[in-house]
Structures are given as C-alpha cells and as structure tokens.
N, C-alpha and C positions, 0 to 999 in steps of 0.2 A: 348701347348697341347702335347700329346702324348710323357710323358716327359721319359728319357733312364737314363744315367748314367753322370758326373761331373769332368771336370779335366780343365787341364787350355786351353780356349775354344774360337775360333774361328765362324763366321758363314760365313756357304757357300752357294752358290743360284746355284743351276744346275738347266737349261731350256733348251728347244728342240735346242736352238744356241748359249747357251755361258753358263760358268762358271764364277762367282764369288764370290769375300770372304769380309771379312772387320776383323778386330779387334780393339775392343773399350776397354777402360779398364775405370774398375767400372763402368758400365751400362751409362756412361758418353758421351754424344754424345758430350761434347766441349772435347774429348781427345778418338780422331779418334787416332789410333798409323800405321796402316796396312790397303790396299785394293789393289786390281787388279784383272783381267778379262784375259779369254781365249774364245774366240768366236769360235763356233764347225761349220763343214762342216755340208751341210743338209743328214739327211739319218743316223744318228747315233742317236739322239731323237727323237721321233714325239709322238706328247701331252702328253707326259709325261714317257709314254713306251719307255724302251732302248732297240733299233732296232739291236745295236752293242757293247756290252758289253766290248768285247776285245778291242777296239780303243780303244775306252769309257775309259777304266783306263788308257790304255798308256799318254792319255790327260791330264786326275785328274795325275797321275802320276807325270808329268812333271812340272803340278803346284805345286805341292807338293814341291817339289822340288827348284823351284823358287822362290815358299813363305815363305819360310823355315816351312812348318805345319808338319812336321812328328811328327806323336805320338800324336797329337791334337786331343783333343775332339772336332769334331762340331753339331752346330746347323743346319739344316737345312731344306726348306720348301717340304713339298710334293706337289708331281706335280700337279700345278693347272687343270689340265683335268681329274685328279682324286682324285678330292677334293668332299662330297656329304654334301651339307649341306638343314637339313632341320628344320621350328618350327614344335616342335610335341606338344602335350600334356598329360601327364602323370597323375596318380589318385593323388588325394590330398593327399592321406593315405600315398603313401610313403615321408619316412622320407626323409632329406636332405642326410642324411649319407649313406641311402640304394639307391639312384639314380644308383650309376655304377651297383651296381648288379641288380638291376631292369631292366636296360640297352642289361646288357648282357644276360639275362636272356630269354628277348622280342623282341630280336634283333632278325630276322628269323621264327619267331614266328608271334608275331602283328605288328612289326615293319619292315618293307621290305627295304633292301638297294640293290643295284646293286652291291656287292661283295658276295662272298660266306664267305671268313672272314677278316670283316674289322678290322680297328683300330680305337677307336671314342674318342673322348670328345663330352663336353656338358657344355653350358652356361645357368643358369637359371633366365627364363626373370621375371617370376612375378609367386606368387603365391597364387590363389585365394580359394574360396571351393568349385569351378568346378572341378580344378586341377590347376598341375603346369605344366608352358608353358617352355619349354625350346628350347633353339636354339643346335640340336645335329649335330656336323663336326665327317665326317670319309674318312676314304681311305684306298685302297686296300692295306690289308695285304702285296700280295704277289709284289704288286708292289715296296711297302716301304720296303719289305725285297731283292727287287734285287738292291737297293741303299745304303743300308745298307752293303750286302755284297760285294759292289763296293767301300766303306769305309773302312773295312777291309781289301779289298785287297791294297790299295793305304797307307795304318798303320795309319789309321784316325779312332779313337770312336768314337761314336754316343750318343751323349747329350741331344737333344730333335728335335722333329721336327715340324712344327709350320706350319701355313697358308700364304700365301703369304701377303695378306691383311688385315692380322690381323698383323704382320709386321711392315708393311707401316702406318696402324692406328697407333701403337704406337710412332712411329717416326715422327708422324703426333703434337700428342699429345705431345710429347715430345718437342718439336717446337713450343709447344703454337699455334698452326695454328685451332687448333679446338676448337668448344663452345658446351660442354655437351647435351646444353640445345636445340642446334639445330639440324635439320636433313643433316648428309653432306653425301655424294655422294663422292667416292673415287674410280675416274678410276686408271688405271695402264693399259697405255698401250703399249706393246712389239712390236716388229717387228710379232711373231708367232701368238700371239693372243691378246687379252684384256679380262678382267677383272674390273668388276664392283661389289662392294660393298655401302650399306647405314648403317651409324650409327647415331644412336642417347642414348644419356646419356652409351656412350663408349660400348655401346652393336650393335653388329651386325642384324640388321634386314630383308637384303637381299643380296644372293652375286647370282653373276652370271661369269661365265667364258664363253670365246666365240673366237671360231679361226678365223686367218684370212689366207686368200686364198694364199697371198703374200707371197713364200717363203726365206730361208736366201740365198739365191743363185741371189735372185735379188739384195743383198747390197753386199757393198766390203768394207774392214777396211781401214782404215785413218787413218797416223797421220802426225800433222801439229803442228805448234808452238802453233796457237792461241786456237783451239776446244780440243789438244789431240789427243787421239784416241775416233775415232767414226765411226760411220758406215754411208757410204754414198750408196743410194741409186743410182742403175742404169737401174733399171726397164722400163716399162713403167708408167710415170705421170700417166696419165688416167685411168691406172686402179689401181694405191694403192689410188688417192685421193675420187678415185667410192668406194673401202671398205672404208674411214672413212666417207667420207657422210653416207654410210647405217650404219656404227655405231653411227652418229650421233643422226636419225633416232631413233634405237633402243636406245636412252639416253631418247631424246623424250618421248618412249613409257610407259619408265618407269617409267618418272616423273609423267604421269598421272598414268600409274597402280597405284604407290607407293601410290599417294593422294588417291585414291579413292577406290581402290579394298586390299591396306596393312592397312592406315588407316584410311578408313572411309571417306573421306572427312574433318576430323578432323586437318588432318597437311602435310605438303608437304617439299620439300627437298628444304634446302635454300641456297645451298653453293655446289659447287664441286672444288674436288681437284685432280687435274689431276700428275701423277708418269709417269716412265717408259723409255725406252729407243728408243723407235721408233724415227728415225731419222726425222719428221714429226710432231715432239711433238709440235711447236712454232704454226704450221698452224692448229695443232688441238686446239689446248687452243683458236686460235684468232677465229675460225669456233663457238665452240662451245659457247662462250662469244657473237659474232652475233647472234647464232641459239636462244638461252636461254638466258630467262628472269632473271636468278640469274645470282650471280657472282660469274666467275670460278677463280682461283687460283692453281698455275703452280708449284710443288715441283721444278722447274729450276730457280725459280727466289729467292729460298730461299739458301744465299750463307753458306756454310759450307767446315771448314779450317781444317787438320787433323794437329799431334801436332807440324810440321816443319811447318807452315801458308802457304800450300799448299792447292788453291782451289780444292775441291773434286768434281770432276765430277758429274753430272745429276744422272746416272745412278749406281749408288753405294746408290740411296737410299734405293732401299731393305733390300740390307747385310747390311745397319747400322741399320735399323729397326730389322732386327732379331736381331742384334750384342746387342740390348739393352733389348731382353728377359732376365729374370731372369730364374735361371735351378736352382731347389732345389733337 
C-alpha cells in the first residue's frame, strides 16, 4: 500500500527500539543476500512518533553506513500506533475504478478518521447490491511524512510503505504456513507492544495494535556464540510475565468476539501464528498453546538460511516479509 517510487530496494522496520533491514533478491525468500539491526535508547520513539529526530538520523545514519544502503530505495512500514484500520461500506453504484476517488472524496465528509490528512488504501472484501464492503488502512500524513524526511536526510528513497502485518502475512504465506481457507490469528509480538491481526482467504479481517507497559530500558543487548544478538531481559519477572498473561487474556476475548460478534457464530479462528522479537517469545507460544484450544505455531521454529547458509535469526522476520513486497 501507499506505494512511492522504484530503484534497487532495500526494506527497513524502524520501531520505538530498534532499527532494521533485510535485502532479498527477486522477491525470493530462499535468497536472503543482507540483514541487521540497531537497537535505539528509550526516549527517541514512543508509538510510533519521533520524540528526537536529530539522534534519530545520526543512528539510521550510521547504519547506513554500515549496510552499505546509501542511495537505496526502501520499503518501509508505518508505525504501527498509527496505523487506522477500519470495514466500511460503500454504495454498490461506485465502480471498482472510482473507489480511491470516492475515498477521497468522503474521507472527512462521511467517513471520519483520526488524522486531519491521512494516507489510505483499501482492500475490497466482497460485493453485494447492498454495497461494497471493503477493508480501508491509513495513517497520518504528517507522521509518514517526518519518516520520510528522515530518509532523505540519511540519502535513502522512499519505495513504498506497507503495514507491519500485512508484511509478516506474506512471509507467512510465503512459507506455505497458511491455509486460505482457514481463519488464522497472526500475533507479532515486540518488546514495546503487540499486534494482532485475523486472516482468512489472504484478506485481513481484524487488526488490532496494543502497548505494553515494559519499557526498552528494562532489556540489555546480548551477544553470545549460541543466541547472537539478543535482548536479554533484566526487569522485574513479575511484572513483564502479568503483561503477557493480560495479553493472553485479551487473545481470549477475541476469539470469542471474532466467532460470534465478526462472524456470526458461523466460523472461528483455527490456527495462530505467533512473530516478534520479545525476548519471552518461547514462554509466550507455550502459555498460549496451554491457554487455547487451537494450535499455535511459532515463526522461531521455522529455520531460514540467507545465501552464505547462515541461520537467520527470529527477529528478521518482518524485513524479509516486507523485503518480499512487490513495488510497481
């Protein structure tokens, strides 16, 4: 979505505590070529807003640098705290062709978002002679334009920028791990927040993003022969494992919403797939496979080699999942 301009292209993931990239070459996830990560101090992102711009580059700066990306076009997602998505429903009368300008049109008019001027797409779900139902994603203009010119300043173009979880669906997909036909449940969960999405037949039919209390100042980076780098928590137990219970909770809430108040009682979600890089990610997967009656499945237990047959870390699933957007 929200697609910009095309050269030879890179994707990057900037969140409230780290930077990262990937480069895949021909949309080819068995020919990973490039990836790596810079983890940010707390107090320079928070949900998605950049608190300190000037750091802010010095940091992309340096990876720039290190990656060798200068002059790179990339991909990348808009801040998930400021992602709005909502099903609307539109007149049958408009055509397929006239949706964006219908869009624009009725956007601030009949159509209310929480930005004064966003940026949107839109997936259309089905079309009946009530109307047509489509799934509409936006985000703030002005937010997407102080990242963009955070790309310019670091001499990076801007290619497209995408959703986090629509992403990781493709790289889901991509991986053969998903069945069209079923409803699956696609956490992603970070150290700053989570993220929850439902798909069924490769259409998005609810997302939800959600902070958590725990900031990056309770982990410290790692590296060790056997893990890498990674982030080891030094918090207090007691209170990151009390947020994933209550996000456990809230998984709960939604399997019943999803059956009964999205569809009807008609169908229910039969699969989750849990992403992310929260250092907690193993005791979340076994929590929720306890908690829940379906079965969940853990993006860490699917191994992936880049083109030296170097395992690629957990947390690189994102940037391969954008890395495998198509930009026309």
């Amino acid at each position: 979505m929200f697609k910009l301009r095309q050269k030879k292209i890179a994707s990057l993931i900037i969140k409230d505590h780290c930077i990262r990239y990937a480069i895949v070459a021909n949309d080819d996830i068995n020919k990973i070529k490039a990836y790596g990560e810079r983890y940010l101090p707390e107090g320079i992102i928070h949900s998605g807003k950049i608190l300190d711009f000037e750091t802010l580059a010095i940091f992309l700066k340096e990876c720039v640098d290190d990656w060798k990306l200068k002059k790179y076009a990339v991909m990348m997602t808009a801040p998930d705290a400021n992602v709005f998505f909502r099903k609307i429903t539109i007149p049958s009368t408009v055509e397929e062709d006239d949706i964006q300008s219908y869009l624009l049109f009725e956007i601030g008019n009949t159509i209310h978002l929480p930005f004064d001027e966003p940026l949107f797409d839109y997936h259309v779900l089905q079309k009946t002679a009530e109307g047509t139902e489509i799934f509409l994603f936006a985000t703030s203009q002005e937010t997407a334009q102080a990242y963009l010119d955070l790309l310019q300043q670091c001499q990076l173009e801007p290619a497209a920028i995408d959703i986090s979880t629509l992403s990781l669906y493709r790289l889901c997909h991509a991986l053969e791990l998903v069945d069209e036909t079923k409803h699956t449940l696609l956490l992603e969960f970070d150290v700053p927040a989570y993220n929850i999405a439902v798909f069924h037949e490769h259409v998005p039919h609810y997302m939800r993003h959600m902070l958590l209390n725990t900031g990056i100042s309770a982990f410290e980076v790692k590296d060790d022969y056997e893990e890498g780098r990674h982030l080891l928590f030094v918090g207090d137990e007691e209170v990151v494992f009390g947020e994933i219970d209550d996000a456990i909770v809230e998984i709960e809430r939604l399997l019943s919403f999803y059956k009964f108040s999205i569809q009807n009682g008609t169908a229910e979600i039969e699969k989750v797939i849990l992403a992310g890089d929260h250092p907690f990610l193993n005791e979340i997967e076994h929590k929720l496979a306890s908690e829940l009656s379906i079965p969940v499945f853990s993006l860490r237990n699917k191994k992936l080699y880049d083109e030296n047959g170097n395992e690629v870390a957990a947390q690189y699933m994102l940037p391969l999942g954008l890395a495998l957007k198509k930009v026309r």
